[in-house]
N, C-alpha and C positions, 0 to 999 in steps of 0.2 A: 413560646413560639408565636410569630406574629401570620395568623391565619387572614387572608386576606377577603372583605366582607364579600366582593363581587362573585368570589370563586364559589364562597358557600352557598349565594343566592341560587348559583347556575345547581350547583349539586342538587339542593332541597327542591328545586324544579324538575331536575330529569327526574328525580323519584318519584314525585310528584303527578309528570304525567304520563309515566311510564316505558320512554324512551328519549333519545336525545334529539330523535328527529321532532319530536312534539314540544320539547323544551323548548327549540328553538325558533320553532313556532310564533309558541306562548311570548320568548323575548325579542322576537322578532329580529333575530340576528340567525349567522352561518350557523348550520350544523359542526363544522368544521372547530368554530370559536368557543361551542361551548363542551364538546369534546377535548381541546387544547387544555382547557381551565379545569376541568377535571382531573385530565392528567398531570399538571402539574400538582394538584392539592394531592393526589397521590399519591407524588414524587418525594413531596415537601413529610406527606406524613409514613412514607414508606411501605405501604402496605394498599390493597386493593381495596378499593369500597363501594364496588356495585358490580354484580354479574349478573348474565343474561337467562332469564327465564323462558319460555314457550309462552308467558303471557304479556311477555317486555323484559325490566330490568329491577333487582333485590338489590337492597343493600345487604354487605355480606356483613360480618359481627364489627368491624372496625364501623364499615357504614355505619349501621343502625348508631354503635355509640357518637359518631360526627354529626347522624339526624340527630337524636337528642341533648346535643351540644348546641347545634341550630335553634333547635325550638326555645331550651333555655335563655339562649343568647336575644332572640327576639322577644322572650315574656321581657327580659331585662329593658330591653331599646325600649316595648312598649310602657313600661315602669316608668322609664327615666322620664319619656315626653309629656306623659301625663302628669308625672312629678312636675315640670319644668310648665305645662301649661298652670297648673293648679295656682304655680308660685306665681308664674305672671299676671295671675287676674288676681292675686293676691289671697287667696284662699286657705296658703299656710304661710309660717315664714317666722322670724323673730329679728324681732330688734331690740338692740339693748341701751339704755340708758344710764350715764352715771349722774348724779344731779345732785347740788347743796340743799341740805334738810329745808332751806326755808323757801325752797321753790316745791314744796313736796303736795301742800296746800291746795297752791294754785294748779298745779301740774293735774290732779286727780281729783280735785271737785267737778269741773265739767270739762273740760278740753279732753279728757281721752273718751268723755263715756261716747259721742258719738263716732269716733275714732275704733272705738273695738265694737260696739252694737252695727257697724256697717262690714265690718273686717275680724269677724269672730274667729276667724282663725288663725287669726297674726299673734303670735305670741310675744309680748312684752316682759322685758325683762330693766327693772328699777331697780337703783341702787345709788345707797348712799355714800356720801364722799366730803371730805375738805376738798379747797382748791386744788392743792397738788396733789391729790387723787382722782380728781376730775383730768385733769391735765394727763395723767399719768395713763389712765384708763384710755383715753379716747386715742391718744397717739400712741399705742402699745394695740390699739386694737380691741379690743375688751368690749368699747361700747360703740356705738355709731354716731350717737347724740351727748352732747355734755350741755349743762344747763348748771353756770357758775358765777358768782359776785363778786365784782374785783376785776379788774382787766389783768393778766399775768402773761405778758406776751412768749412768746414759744414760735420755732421755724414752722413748726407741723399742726400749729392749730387755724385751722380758719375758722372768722368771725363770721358765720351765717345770719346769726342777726344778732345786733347790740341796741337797747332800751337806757334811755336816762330813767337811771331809779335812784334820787336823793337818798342816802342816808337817814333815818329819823329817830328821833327820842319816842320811845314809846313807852306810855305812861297809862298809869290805871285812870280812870274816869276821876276818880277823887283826890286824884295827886294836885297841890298843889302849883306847879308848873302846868299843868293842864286848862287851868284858864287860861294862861298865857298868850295873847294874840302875835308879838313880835316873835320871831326866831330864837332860841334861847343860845347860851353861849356854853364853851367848852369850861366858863368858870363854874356858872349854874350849874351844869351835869357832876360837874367833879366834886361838886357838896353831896350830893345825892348814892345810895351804896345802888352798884351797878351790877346785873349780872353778861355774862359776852361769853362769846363762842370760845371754843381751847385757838390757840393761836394757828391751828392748820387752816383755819376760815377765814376766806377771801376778808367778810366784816371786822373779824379781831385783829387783821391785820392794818386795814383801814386806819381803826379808832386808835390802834399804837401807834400808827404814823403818825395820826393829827394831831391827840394830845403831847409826844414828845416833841415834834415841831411846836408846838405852842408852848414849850416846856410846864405843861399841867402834869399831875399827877391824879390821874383818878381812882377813887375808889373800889376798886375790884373786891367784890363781896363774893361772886360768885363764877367759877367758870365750868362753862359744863360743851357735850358736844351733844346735845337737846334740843330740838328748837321747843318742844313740848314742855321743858324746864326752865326755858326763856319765860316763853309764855306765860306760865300758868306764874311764876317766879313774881310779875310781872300785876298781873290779874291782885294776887292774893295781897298787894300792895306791902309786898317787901321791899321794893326800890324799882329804879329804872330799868331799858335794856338800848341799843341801839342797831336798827334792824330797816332792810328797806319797807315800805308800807306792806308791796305782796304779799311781805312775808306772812302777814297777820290780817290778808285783806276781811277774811270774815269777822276776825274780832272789830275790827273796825266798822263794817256793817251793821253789827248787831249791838256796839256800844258797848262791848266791853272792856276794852282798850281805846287809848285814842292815841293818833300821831302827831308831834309838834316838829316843824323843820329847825335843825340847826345852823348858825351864823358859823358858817365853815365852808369854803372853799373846796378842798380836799372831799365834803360829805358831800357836796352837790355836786360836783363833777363823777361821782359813781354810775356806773352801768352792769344791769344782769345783761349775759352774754348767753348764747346758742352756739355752741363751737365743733365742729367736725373735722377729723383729719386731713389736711392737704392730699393730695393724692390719692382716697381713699375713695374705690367705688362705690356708692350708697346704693341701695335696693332700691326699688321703686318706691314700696312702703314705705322707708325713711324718709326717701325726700317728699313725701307726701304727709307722713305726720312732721316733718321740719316744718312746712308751710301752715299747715293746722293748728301746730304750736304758736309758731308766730303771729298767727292772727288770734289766737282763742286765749293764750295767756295772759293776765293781767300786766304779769314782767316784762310783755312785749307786745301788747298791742299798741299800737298808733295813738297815740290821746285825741288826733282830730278824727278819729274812725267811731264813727254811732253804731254799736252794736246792741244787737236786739237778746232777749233772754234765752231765745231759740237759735240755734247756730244755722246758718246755712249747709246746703248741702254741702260737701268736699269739692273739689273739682276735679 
C-alpha cells in the first residue's frame, strides 16, 4: 500500500497539537485541507485513527500503530540523509579496483597512502587480474578502476588515461647484457633463459607477438602469474624477464635490478592504461582517486611533470 508522505505529515501534526484547528495553524493552510487528508488516509486504511477527547484528539489502536509507523518511517528518512551526507563528503564509500600484479608496486608504495590517511573511511577494494580479467571486471561492473598493460580495445572501456611505458629487458646488476649501452636485440634476449607472465598478461602477450613477427624463438624457462617470481627469478640471476620499468621501479632505485631498452618497435609503442566503463556513473571518490592516480603513479605521470617526495594536497 502506497501511503502517501503529505497525508502522514498532516496526521502526526493534528496529534501532535491536539486538534485539527492547531494543525492547521502550525501548516499554515485550511482547517478544512487538513481534515480532507485525514480522511482519506482513513478511507485508504479503513478504519478510524483519531477520536475526540475532553482534552482534543487520541489516536485510537490503528492510530497509535500509523504513529509509530510515522516515527519509524522518519528515523529511516533521517538514516538515509545522513547516510547520503556522510557519502558525499566522502566519509564512507568503496571503490574497487581490478589491476595487473605489476602495477601493484607502484599503486601502493605511495599513491594511495595520502588517498586513505585524508579519506579513512573509503573502503578499497584491490584485486588482481590478467588483461582479460581486467577488461572483464570493469565492464561487468565489479570494479570502477582497471589499471592494465597492453592496449586491448573493447566498446565499454574508456581510456582515462594512457602512459608510454616501453617494454624492457630486465636484468640483474651482474648480467652481462647489463653493461650494454645500445638497445639490445630480440636475437640477444633469445640466448638468454627467460622467465614471463602465463599468457593471460597484457606483457606475454606482447613479447609472443614480437618474437613470432620476428620469427625468434625464445627461451621460456619460466612462466608463472608472479610478478614476485619474476622478480626475485630475476634478482637471483637465473636469467632474464621482460617488464615495463614501473613494474620494478623500486628495484631499480635501490640497484638491484637494472633496465635495458629493446630494438623493437612493437616494445616501444607499449602503454599502461586507466580504464573505466563507458557509461558508468563514478562516485565522487573515484573520480578523485582517478585523478590522484594519474598524477601520483609512476605508470602515469607526465615525465615533463617535477614532482616532489611530498604529494600535494588532493584537490
Amino acid at each position: 500500500m502506497d501511503i502517501p508522505h503529505q497525508r502522514l505529515v498532516y496526521f502526526r501534526v493534528a496529534l501532535e497539537s491536539g486538534s485539527v484547528r492547531r494543525a492547521a495553524a502550525r501548516l499554515d493552510i485550511a482547517p478544512s485541507a487538513v481534515s480532507r487528508q485525514i480522511s482519506l488516509l482513513e478511507e485508504a486504511l479503513g478504519a478510524t485513527l483519531m477520536e475526540r477527547q475532553r482534552d482534543g484528539i487520541s489516536p485510537t489502536p490503528v492510530g497509535e500503530m500509523l504513529l509509530e509507523y510515522c516515527e519509524r518511517r522518519g528515523a529511516l528518512d533521517e538514516g538515509f540523509i545522513a547516510s547520503l551526507e556522510s557519502y558525499q563528503r566522502m566519509e564512507t564509500g568503496k571503490i574497487s579496483l581490478t589491476v595487473g600484479e605489476g602495477f601493484v608496486s607502484d599503486l601502493v608504495a605511495s599513491p594511495l597512502h595520502e588517498f586513505t590517511q585524508l579519506y579513512a573511511g573509503i573502503q578499497l577494494d584491490i584485486h588482481i587480474a590478467g588483461t582479460s580479467g581486467i577488461i572483464e571486471a570493469v565492464v561487468d561492473n565489479h570494479s570502477h578502476i582497471g589499471l592494465m598493460f597492453h592496449e586491448r580495445t573493447h566498446p565499454q572501456l574508456r581510456f582515462w588515461a594512457s602512459s608510454p611505458q616501453p617494454l624492457m629487458a630486465i636484468l640483474s646488476p651482474d648480467h652481462p647484457l647489463a653493461q650494454q649501452t645500445t638497445p639490445l636485440s630480440l636475437i640477444q634476449l633469445s640466448a638468454q633463459p627467460m622467465a614471463m607472465w602465463d599468457i593471460s598478461h597484457g606483457v606475454r602477450q606482447m613479447v609472443d607477438q614480437a618474437f613470432q613477427q620476428a620469427r625468434i624463438v625464445p627461451q621460456l624457462a619460466m612462466n608463472t602469474n608472479s610478478m614476485v617470481v619474476l622478480a626475485q627469478y630475476v634478482r637471483s640471476g637465473m636469467g632474464i624477464t621482460l617488464l615495463p620499468a614501473f613494474a620494478v621501479a623500486h628495484d631499480l632505485e635501490a640497484g638491484t635490478l637494472v633496465a635495458r631498452p629493446v630494438d623493437n618497435p612493437l616494445f616501444q609503442r607499449s602503454h599502461a592504461h586507466m580504464v573505466t566503463r563507458v557509461g558508468r556513473q563514478q562516485p565522487k571518490a573515484s573520480i578523485l582517486l582517478l585523478r590522484h592516480l594519474q598524477r601520483w603513479m609512476q605508470a602515469f605521470r607526465d615525465p615533463g611533470l617535477v614532482v616532489n617526495d611530498q604529494p600535494t594536497p588532493l584537490p
